[in-house]
C-alpha positions as CSV (number, residue, x, y, z in Angstrom):
1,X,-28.1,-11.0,16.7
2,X,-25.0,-10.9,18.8
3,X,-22.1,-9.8,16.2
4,X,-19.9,-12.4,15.3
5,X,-17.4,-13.3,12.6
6,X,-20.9,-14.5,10.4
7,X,-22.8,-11.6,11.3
8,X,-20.5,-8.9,11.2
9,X,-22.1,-6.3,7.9
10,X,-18.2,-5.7,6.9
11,X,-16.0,-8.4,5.5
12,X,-12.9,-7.2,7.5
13,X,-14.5,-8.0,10.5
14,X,-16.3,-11.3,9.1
15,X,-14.7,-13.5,6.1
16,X,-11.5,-11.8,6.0
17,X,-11.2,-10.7,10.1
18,X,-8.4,-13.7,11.0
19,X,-6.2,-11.7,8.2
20,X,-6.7,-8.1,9.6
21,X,-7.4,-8.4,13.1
22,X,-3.9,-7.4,14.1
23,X,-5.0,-3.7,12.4
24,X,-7.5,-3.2,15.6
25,X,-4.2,-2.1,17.6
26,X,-4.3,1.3,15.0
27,X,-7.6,1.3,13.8
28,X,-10.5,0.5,15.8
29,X,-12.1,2.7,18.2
30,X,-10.0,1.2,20.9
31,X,-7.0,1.9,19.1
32,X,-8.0,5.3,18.7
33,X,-8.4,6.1,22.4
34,X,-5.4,4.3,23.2
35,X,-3.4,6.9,20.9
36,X,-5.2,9.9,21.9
37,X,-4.6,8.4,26.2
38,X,-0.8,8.3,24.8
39,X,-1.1,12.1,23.4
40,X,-2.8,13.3,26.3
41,X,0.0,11.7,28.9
42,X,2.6,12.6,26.6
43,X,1.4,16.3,26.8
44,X,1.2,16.4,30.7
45,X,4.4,15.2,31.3
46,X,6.0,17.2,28.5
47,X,4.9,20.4,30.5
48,X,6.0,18.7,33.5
49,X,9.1,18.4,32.1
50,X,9.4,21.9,31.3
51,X,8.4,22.8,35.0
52,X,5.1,24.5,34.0
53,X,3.6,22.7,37.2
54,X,5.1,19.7,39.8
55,X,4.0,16.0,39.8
56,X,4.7,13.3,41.4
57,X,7.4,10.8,41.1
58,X,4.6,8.2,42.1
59,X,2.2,10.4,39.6
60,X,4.6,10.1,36.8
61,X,5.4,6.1,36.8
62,X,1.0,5.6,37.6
63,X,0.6,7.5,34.2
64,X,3.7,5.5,32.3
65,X,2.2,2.4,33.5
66,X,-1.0,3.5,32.2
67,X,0.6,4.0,28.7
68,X,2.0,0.5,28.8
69,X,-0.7,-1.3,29.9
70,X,-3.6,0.2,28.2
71,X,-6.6,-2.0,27.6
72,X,-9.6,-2.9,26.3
73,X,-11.5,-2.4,30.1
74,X,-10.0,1.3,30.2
75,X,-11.2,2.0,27.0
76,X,-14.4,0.5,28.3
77,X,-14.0,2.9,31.0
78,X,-13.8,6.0,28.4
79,X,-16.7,4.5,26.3
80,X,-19.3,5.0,30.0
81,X,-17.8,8.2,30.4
82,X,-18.7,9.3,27.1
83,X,-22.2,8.1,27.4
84,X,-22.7,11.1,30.0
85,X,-20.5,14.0,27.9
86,X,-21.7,13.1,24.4
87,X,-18.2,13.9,23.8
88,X,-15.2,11.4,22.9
89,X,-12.5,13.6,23.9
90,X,-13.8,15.5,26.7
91,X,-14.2,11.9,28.1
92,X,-10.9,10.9,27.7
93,X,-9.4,14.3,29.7
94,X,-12.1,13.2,32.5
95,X,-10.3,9.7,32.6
96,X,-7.5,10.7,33.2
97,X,-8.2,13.0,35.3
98,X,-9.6,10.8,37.4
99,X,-6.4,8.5,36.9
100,X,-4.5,11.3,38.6
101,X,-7.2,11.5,41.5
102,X,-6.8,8.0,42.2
103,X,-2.6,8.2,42.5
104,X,-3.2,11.0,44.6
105,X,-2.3,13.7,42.6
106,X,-6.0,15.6,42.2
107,X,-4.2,19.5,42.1
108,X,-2.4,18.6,38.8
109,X,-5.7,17.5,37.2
110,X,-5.8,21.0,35.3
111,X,-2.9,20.3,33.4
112,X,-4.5,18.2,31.7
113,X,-5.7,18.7,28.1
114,X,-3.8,22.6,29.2
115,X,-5.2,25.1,26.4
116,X,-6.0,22.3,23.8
117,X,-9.0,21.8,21.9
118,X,-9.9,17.9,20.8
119,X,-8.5,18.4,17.3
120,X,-4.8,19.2,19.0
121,X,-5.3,15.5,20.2
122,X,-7.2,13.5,16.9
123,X,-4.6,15.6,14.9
124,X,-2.0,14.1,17.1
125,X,-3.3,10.9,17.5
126,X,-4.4,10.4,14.1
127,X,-1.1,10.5,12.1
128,X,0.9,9.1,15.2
129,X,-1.3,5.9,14.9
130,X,-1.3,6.4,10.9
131,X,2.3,6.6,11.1
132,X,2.9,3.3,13.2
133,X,0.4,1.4,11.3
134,X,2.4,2.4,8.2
135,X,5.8,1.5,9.4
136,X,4.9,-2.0,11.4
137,X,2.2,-3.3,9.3
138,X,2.0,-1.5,6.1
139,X,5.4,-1.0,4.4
140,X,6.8,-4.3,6.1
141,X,3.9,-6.2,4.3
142,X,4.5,-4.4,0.8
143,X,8.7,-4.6,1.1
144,X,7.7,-8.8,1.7
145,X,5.3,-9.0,-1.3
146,X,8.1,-7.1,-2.8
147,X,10.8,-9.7,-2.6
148,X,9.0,-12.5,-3.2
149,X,7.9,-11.1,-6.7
150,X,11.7,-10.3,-7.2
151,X,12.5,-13.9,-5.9
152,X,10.6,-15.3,-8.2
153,X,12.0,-13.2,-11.0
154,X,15.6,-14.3,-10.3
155,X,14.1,-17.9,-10.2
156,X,12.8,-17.3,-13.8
157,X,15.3,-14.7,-15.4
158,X,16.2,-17.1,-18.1
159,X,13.0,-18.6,-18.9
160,X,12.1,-17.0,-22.7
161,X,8.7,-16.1,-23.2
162,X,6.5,-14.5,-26.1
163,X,5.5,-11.1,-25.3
164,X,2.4,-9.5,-26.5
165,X,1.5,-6.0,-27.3
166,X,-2.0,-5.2,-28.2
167,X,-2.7,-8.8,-27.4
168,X,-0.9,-9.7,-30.6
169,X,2.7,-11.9,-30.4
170,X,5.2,-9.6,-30.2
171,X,9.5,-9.7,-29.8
172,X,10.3,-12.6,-27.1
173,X,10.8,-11.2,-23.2
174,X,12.0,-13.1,-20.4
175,X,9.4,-14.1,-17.6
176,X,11.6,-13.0,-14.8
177,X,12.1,-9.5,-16.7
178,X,8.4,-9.3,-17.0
179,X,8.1,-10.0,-13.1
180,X,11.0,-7.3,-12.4
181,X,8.9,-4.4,-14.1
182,X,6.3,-5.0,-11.1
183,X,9.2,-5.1,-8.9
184,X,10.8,-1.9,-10.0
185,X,7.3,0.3,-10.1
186,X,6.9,-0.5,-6.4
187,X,10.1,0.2,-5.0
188,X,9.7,3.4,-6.9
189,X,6.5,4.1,-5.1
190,X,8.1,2.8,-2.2
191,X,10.4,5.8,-2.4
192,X,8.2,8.5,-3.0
193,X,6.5,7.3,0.2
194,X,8.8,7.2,2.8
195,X,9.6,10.7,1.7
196,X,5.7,11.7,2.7
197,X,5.7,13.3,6.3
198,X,3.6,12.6,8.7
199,X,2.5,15.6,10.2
200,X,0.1,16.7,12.7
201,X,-1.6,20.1,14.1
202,X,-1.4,21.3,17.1
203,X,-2.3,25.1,18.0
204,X,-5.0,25.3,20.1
205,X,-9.0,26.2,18.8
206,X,-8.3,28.3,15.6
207,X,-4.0,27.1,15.3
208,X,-3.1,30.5,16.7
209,X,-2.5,29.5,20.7
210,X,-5.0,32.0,22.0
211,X,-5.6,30.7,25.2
212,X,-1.9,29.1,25.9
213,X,-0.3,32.5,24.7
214,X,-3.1,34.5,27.4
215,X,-2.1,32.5,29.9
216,X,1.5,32.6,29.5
217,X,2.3,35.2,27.5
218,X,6.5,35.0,27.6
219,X,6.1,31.7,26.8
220,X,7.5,30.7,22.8
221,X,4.3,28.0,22.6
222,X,5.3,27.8,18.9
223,X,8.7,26.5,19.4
224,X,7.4,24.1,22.4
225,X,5.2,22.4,20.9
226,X,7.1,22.1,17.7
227,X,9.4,19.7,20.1
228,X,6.5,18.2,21.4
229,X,5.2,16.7,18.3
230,X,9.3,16.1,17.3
231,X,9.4,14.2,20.4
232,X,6.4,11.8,18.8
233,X,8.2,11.4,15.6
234,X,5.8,14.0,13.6
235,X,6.2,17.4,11.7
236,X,4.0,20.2,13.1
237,X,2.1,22.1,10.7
238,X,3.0,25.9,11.1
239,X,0.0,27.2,10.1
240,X,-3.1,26.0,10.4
241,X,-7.0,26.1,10.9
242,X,-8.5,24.3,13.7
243,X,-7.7,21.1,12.2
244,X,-4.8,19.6,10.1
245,X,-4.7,20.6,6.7
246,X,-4.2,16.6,5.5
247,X,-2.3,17.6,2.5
248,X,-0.1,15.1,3.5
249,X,-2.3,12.1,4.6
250,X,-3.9,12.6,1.0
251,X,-0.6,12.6,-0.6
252,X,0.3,8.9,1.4
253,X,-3.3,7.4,-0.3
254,X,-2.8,8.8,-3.2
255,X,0.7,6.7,-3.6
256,X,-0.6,3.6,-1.5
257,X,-3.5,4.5,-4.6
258,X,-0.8,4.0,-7.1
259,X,1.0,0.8,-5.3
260,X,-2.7,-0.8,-5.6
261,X,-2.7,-0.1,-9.4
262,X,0.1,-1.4,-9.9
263,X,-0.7,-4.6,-8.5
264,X,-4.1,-5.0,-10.0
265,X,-1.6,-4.5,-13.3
266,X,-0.1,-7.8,-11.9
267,X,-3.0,-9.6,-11.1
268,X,-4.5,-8.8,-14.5
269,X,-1.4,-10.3,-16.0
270,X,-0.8,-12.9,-13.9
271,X,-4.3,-13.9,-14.6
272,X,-3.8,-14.1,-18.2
273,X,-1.0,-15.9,-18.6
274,X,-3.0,-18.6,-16.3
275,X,-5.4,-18.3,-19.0
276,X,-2.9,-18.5,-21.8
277,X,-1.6,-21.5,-19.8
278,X,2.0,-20.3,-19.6
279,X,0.9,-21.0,-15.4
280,X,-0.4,-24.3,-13.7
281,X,-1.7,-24.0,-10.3
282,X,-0.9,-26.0,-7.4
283,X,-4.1,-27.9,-6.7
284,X,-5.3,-28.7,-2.8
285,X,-7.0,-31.7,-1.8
286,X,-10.7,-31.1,-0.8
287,X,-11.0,-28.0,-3.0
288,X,-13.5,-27.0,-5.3
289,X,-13.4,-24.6,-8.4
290,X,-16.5,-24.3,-10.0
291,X,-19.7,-25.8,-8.6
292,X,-20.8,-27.1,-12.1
293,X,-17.3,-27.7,-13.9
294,X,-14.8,-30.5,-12.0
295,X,-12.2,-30.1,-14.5
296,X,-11.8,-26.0,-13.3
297,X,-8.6,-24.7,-11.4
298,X,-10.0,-20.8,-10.7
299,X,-7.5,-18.0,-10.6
300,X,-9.5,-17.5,-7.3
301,X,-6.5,-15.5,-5.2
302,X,-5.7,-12.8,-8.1
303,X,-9.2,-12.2,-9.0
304,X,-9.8,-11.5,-4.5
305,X,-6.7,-9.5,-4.7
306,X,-7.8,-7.3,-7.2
307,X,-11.5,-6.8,-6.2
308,X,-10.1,-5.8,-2.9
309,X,-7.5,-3.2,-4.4
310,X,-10.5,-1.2,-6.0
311,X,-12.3,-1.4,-2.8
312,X,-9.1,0.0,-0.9
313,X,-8.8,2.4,-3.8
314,X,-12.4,4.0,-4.2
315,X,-11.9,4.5,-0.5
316,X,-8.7,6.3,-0.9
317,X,-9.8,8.2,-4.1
318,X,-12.5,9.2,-1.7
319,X,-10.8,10.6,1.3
320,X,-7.6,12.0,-0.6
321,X,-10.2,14.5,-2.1
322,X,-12.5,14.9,0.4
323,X,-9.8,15.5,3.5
324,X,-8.0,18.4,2.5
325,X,-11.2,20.1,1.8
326,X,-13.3,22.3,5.3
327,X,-15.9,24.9,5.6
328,X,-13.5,28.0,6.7
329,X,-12.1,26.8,10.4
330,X,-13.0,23.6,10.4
331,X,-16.8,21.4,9.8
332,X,-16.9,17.8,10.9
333,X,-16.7,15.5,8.2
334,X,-13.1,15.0,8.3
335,X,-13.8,13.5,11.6
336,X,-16.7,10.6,10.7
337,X,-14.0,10.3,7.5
338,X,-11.1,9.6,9.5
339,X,-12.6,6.9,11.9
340,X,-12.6,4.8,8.6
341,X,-9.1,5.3,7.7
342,X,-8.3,1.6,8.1
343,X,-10.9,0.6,6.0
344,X,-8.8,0.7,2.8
345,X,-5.4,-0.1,4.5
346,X,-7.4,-3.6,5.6
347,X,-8.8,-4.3,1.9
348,X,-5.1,-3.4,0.3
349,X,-3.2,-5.8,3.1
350,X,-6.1,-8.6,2.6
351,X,-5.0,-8.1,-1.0
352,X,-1.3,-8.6,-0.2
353,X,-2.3,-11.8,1.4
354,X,-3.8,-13.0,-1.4
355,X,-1.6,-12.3,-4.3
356,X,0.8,-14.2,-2.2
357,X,-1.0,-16.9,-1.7
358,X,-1.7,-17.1,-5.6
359,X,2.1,-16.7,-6.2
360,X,2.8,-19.4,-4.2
361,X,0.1,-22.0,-6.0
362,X,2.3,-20.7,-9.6
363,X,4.2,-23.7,-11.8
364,X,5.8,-22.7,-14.9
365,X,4.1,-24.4,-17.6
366,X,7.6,-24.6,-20.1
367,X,6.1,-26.6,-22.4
368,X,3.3,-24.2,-23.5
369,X,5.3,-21.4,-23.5
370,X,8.2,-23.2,-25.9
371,X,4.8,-23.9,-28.2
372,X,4.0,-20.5,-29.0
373,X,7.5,-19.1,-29.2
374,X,8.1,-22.1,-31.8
375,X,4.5,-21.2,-33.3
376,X,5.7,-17.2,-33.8
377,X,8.4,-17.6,-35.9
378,X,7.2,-13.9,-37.5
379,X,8.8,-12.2,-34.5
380,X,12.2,-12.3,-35.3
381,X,11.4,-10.6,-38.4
382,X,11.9,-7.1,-36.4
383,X,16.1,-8.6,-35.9
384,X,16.2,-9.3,-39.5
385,X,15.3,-6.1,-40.8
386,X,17.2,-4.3,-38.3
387,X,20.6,-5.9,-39.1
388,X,19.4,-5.5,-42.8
389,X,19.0,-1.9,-41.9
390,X,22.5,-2.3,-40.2
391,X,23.7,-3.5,-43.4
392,X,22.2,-0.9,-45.8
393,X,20.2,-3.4,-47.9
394,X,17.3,-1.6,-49.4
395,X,13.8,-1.3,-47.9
396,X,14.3,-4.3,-45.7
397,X,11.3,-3.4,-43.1
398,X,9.1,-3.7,-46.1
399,X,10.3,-6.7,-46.9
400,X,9.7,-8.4,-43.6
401,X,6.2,-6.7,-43.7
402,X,5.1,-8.1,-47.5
403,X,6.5,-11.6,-45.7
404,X,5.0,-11.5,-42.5
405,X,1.7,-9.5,-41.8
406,X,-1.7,-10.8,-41.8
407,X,-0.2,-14.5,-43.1
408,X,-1.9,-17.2,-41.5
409,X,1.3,-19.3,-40.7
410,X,5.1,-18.5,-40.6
411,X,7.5,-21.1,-39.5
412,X,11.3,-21.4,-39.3
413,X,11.4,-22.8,-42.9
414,X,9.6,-19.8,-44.3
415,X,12.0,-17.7,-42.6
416,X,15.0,-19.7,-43.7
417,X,13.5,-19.7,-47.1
418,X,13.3,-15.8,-47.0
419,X,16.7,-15.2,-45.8
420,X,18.6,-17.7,-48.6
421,X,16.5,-15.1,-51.1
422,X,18.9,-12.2,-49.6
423,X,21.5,-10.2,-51.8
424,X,23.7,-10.4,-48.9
425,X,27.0,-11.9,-47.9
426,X,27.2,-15.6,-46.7
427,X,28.4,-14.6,-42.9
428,X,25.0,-12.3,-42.9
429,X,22.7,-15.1,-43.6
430,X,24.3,-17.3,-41.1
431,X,24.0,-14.4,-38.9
432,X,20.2,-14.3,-39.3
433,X,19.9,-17.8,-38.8
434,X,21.1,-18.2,-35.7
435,X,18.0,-16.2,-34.5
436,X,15.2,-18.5,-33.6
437,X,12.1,-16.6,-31.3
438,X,13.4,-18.8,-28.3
439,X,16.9,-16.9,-28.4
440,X,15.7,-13.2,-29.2
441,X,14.8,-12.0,-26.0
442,X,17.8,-8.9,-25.8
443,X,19.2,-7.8,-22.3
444,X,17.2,-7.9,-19.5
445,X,18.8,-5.9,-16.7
446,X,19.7,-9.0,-14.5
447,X,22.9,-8.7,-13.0
């Protein structure tokens, strides 16, 4: 069968391919050619530039319009090549030699790919495309999911709300303070990402420049190409094997590892406050939600969100292990490993996508959540003994507990009731009153 959206084996590139296709700039073996073309030019004209070797002014601006207008039929054009070397990056050194025959500048075609083996280029090209997809898709995606959790927090800072700990009713919260806890975990993560580097390798066969320092001996290669890879926007790793070390590509998954569980924390508790009917959800006309049961208003978005989180996260758990790990110089499993790289970074942003669109379908349902703050009246018995405590009346937590646990029922009259029984002064028991469980909620943090 011809591959299509309903015969595609993956998801990303069926049911869910409208929502990621923009990834295939980074991630697809396209992108990966076009990234390793740009290292390759970058390379030439960076020893140009140094005056290792002449081209031409009509040579130069052939291979910059190259670079801009990179497409699918050059790639195509790599791909036949390939067919004949067996070899991905020996056949993109070919096209572009060839590139340079055809602008008329066939003595410089030995410049290209000068002293490199292909790892000087994947190790390039990998993090500078791992690095872009990062900064234009990844983090902008996040930082938006981001604010409109904290949006929605401001919107509902003053809404009270039973807490639960151990799934039992605990002291009141606010819903927008619970919504702010998600908010603040990922801007910490956030932080302890950007300050991640992306780094690449670049050293030649075995990282030690054998053949660049035998053919130019004076030269400081070290310091050169240290620039180089500065001029891309990456740090180069001093010392290496043939290949990058990916200490620091497993240190990214690892946090976008931790930004996923923190969101299936979300979804989880999202989901059961739907459950616990403190959320309606906007309905849709046309749509279905269980094929037995009309009545049913599914949780559908949350429940995608966070079975595509632990797809995105077995897949990182996977490759932050297995990356920084090679057979002395170098094996080739870190290669078939990296062509999947966007695999998880398409199941986490297909989750983003859908815990938005959930968040969006969320209506406050006040009235249930009134019901079992007025139904929990036992909560505020943690104040009471507290300002008991504050007073020095004897054993007051006791107290509290011989009124409160295990009792099937606990209103605002057996409170009152409790609290007129006090040896304490008239101002006191007014004081302890005037808490109710839809006014003991504390300080939130809110500005």
């Amino acid at each position: 069968m011809e591959l299509t959206s309903l015969t595609s084996i993956s998801p990303i590139d069926g049911r869910y391919r409208k929502l990621v296709q923009h990834l295939d700039e980074y991630f697809s073996e396209y992108g990966l050619m076009k990234y390793r073309v740009l290292v390759e030019i970058e390379y030439l004209l960076f020893l140009e530039n140094k005056k290792f070797f002449k081209l031409p002014g009509k040579a130069i601006k052939h291979l910059q319009k190259l670079l801009e207008d990179f497409g699918p039929e050059d790639a195509q054009e790599i791909k036949q090549i390939e067919f004949t070397t067996n070899h991905d990056v020996k056949a993109v050194e070919y096209f572009l030699k060839n590139e340079l025959e055809k602008c008329g500048a066939k003595e410089t075609k030995e410049w290209v790919h000068f002293g490199l083996t292909s790892q000087d280029i994947n190790n390039t090209a990998i993090p500078l495309l791992w690095k872009q997809a990062i900064e234009y898709e990844y983090l902008p995606a996040l930082l938006n999911l981001n604010t409109e959790l904290k949006l929605l927090a401001k919107e509902w800072k003053d809404i009270p709300m039973l807490a639960h700990t151990h799934g039992q009713p605990a002291s009141p919260t606010r819903l927008g303070k619970e919504i702010m806890v998600f908010v603040e975990r990922i801007e910490n993560q956030v932080e302890q990402f950007i300050g991640i580097p992306f780094s690449g390798k670049f050293g030649g066969a075995t990282g030690n420049f054998n053949a660049h320092h035998a053919a130019f001996p004076k030269v400081d290669w070290i310091k050169l190409s240290n620039e180089f890879l500065n001029k891309l926007g990456l740090h180069r790793q001093q010392f290496t094997t043939q290949i990058e070390h990916y200490d620091n590509l497993a240190a990214h998954f690892d946090c976008m590892k931790r930004v996923n569980n923190i969101l299936v924390d979300l979804c989880r508790d999202v989901w059961t406050y739907i459950s616990m009917e403190y959320f309606r959800q906007k309905t849709k006309k046309g749509e279905v939600g269980s094929s037995a049961m009309p009545h049913k208003v599914n949780p559908i978005d949350f429940e995608n969100a966070e079975g595509n989180l632990g797809m995105a996260n077995a897949i990182f758990e996977f490759f932050a292990s297995k990356l920084p790990v090679s057979r002395l110089q170098r094996d080739l499993t870190d290669s078939t490993v990296l062509r999947n790289i966007g695999v998880p970074v398409a199941h986490t942003m297909i989750a983003f996508r859908s815990i938005e669109k959930g968040l969006g379908k969320l209506i406050v349902n006040d009235q249930k959540i009134y019901e079992d703050l007025d139904n929990n009246w036992a909560v505020v018995a943690e104040a009471i003994q507290t300002i008991l405590r504050r007073e020095n009346y004897p054993n007051p937590y006791e107290a509290l507990k011989e009124l409160t646990r295990g009792k099937d029922k606990i209103d605002k009259k057996a409170i009152h009731q409790f609290i007129d029984g006090l040896k304490v002064k008239e101002d006191i028991k007014k004081e302890l009153k005037k808490i109710t469980p839809h006014n003991y909620t504390g300080m939130t943090g809110f500005k």
